[in-house]
C-alpha distance (Angstrom), angle and dihedral (degrees) to the residues before:
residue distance angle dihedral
X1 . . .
X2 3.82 . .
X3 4.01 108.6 .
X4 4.00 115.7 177.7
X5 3.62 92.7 -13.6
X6 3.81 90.4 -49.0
X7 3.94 130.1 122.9
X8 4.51 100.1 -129.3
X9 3.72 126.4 162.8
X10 3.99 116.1 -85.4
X11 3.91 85.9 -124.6
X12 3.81 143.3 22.7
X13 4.24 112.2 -58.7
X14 3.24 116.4 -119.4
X15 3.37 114.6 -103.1
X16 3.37 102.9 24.9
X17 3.80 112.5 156.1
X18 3.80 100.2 -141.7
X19 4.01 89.0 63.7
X20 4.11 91.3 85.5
X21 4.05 86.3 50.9
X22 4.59 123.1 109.4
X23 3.89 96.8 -115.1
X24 3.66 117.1 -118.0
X25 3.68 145.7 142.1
X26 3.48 87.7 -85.2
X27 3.78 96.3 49.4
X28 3.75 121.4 115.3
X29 4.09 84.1 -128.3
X30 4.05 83.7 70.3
X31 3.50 92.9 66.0
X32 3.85 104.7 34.5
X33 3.55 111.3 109.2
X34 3.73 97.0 -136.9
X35 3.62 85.7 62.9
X36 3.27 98.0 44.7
X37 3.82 101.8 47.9
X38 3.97 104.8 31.5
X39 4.11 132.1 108.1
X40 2.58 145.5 -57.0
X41 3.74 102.7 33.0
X42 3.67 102.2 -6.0
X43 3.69 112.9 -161.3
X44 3.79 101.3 -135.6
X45 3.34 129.6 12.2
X46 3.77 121.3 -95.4
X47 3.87 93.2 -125.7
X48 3.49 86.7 48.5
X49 3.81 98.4 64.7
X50 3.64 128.1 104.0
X51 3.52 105.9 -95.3
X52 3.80 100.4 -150.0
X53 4.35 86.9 48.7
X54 4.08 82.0 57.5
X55 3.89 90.8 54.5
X56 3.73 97.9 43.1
X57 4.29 83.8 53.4
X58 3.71 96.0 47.2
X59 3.77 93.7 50.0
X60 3.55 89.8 43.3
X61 4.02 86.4 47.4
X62 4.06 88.1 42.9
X63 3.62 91.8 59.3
X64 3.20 96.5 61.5
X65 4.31 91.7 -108.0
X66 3.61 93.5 -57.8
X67 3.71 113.7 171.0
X68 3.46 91.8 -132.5
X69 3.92 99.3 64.6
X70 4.11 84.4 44.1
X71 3.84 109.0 154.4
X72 3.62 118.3 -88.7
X73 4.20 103.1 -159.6
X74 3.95 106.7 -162.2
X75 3.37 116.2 -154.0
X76 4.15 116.7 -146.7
X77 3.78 127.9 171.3
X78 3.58 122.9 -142.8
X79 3.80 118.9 -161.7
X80 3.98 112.4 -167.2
X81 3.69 113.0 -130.5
């Protein structure tokens, strides 16, 4: 599935740490783009994810989960003119 310009999985990875976690707004599951964008009712649209939050998962998800290549989420506001 291609999220912010970014090639993810279409579903969960195996092995993904965060699986065993209680979902809640605070849960790392809220931000993940797979959950975020997948069927059946996705809850944004996968153009309309932050690219840069897409590259920070698939690292993350191309290192095989390693704690090291944990997603850092930056945060910017943008004020129209």
């Amino acid at each position: 599935m291609v999220i912010g310009d970014i090639e993810l999985p279409d579903s969960c990875p195996e092995g993904c740490p965060n699986q065993e976690q209680l979902f809640d707004m605070g849960g790392s599951c809220s931000r993940c783009p797979v959950f975020n964008c997948s069927d059946p009712f996705p809850l944004i649209e996968p153009h309309h994810f932050n690219r840069k939050w897409a590259e920070e998962y698939k690292a993350w998800f191309d290192s095989g989960f390693s704690r090291d290549a944990y997603p850092t989420l930056n945060f910017y506001l943008t004020v129209p003119y």
